[in-house]
Structure formats: C-alpha cells, structure tokens
N, C-alpha and C positions, 0 to 999 in steps of 0.2 A: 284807341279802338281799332289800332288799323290790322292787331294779330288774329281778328273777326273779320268776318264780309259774308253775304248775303248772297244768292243766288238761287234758281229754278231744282228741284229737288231732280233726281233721277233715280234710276231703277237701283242705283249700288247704293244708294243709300238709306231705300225702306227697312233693311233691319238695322241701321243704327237709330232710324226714327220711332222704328215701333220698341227699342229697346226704352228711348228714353220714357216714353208711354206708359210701356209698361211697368217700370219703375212707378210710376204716376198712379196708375192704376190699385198695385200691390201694398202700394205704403203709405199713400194720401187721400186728401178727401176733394183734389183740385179737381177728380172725374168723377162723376158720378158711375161710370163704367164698373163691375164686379167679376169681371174674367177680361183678361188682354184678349181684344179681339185676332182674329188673324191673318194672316197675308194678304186674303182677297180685299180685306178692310183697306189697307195701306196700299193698294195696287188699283183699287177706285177712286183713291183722295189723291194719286197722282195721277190715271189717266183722265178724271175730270171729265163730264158731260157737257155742262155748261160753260159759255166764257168767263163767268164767275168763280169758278173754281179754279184755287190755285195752292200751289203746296209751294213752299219757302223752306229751304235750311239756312241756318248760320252755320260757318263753316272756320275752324282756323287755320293757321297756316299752314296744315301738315292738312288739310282738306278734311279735317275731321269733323262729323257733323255734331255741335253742341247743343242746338238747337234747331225748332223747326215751328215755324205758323201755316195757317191753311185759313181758306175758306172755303166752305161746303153750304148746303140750301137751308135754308133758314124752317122753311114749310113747305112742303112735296105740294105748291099749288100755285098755276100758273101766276097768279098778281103778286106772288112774292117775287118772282127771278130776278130784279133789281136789287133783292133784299138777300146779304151773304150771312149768316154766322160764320165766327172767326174763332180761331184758338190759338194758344202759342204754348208750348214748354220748353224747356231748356234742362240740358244736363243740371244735376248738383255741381258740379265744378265750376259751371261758372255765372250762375246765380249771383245777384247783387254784382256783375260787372257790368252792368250798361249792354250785354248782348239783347235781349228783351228789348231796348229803347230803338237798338237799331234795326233789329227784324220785322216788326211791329209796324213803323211807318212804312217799311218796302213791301209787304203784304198790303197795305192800305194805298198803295201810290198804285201797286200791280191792279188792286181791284179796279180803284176808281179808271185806268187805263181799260180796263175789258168792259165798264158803262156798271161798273153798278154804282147802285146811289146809293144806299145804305148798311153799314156794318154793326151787328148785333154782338155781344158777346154775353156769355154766361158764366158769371163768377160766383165759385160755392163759397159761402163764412162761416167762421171768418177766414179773409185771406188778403189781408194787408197789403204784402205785395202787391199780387197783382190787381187789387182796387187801383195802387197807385199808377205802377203800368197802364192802364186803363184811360186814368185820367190826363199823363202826362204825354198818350198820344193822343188826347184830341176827344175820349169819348166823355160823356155824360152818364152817367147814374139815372138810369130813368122806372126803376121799379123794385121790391124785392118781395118774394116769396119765402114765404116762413114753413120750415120741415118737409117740406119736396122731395127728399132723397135722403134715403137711408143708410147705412154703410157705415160699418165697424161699429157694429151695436148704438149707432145714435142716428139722432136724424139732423138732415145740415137744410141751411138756409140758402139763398141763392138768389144774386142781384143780377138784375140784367143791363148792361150797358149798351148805347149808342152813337152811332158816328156816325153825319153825313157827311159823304163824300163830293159831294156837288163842289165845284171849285173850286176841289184839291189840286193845290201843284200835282205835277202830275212827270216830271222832267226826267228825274230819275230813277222814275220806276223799271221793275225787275220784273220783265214779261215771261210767262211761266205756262 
C-alpha cells in the first residue's frame, strides 16, 4: 500500500475529485446525483463550515488523486453537528486494491479528531463493495430503505450505515 497515502485535499485537486464523481455520477447507481454538480459544489466540501467537515484524497506516487472521502452534515439542524455523513469514491483503476480501506479510516480518525461522535453513511443496492467497505471499517448496517431513488429507468434501494466514533484511536489522524 505504500504507492497510495492519504492526505488534506486542496484547491489543485477539486477537478480530479469532481472528475472521479462525475464518472460516478454518469455511469452508476453509487449516487443518487442525476447532473455532475459544479465547482461551487466541490469548493464548499473543501472550505468546510463546520469542524466536522473534511475532504480527504488518496493520492499515489506521482501525487495523483485516485481517490477521495469527505464528511458533510448529516441534517441542516443544530442537534445533528456531532453527526457527519461520509462518502468515499475511488478512481476505476484502482478499485479492489485496498485504497478504500486506507482512506476510509483517516477520514474517520480526522473526524473523530475535530469531536464528532457519529458517522452515517448512505449505500445504494446493491453494491457489494462497498457494503463491505463499510463493514470492514468499523460501521454497522443499521436500516434500509426500499425504492428511494430513481435513476436509469429503475428505482434503487438504500442501506444506511453507522459508526461511532467515541474512542476511536485517534493518533494518526489526517487533519484537514
């Protein structure tokens, strides 16, 4: 793993994040999203309001971003701000290498480091993957919604996972 590593996103790097996105967007059912949003989208997920928001790339040795996770508010209301939704995508290239396993936790070390206690996530089905992603960093399966979202003439399902962060190591986290 070491031709990946994890770091604080920057400004040079919102259009290789929104490219991966967008891909995501155009050709899957991992977003619920039906138009690539636009630059102001990607230019608020990095300047962040809250201490809970925080944008993550994977990066390899040539500093190229392959991936990228964030957390953003869960529900625009103040008793949530402990509580982050999270997301993660990754180039096709390097899918199924273990970049997911390690971005995933440093997103999750960076939160629980800025005080939040709770990470949500939103998985559409099926999607096997990242179920498993999910699970193998720590979250739970705690609910699913049946036809919620529409997209490419069908309608998808959608599991919500959870993670608390309450004393998470917390050592090697990636402050963002």
């Amino acid at each position: 793993m070491s031709e990946y590593s994890t770091r604080s996103a920057t400004e040079r790097d919102l259009p290789s994040i929104a490219a991966i996105y967008n891909h995501a967007v155009e050709h899957t059912l991992a977003t619920f999203d039906l138009d690539p949003p636009d630059s102001e989208y990607w230019r608020a997920r990095l300047d962040g309001e809250h201490p809970g928001d925080h944008l993550l790339v994977a990066v390899d040795t040539d500093d190229r971003v392959v991936g990228y996770a964030y957390s953003w508010s869960f529900r625009p209301r103040p008793a949530y701000d402990l509580t982050r939704e999270t997301s993660v995508y990754l180039d096709g290239s390097v899918r199924g290498r273990g970049v997911g396993r390690m971005l995933y936790p440093a997103l999750l070390q960076t939160m629980a480091v800025s005080g939040v206690h709770t990470a949500i996530a939103a998985v559409s089905l099926p999607n096997p993957a990242s179920e498993r992603l999910h699970i193998a960093c720590g979250f739970t399966k705690v609910g699913e919604f049946r036809q919620v979202g529409y997209k490419f003439d069908q309608w998808i399902d959608m599991a919500f996972y959870q993670r608390m962060l309450v004393n998470m190591p917390t050592g090697d986290a990636v402050l963002g």
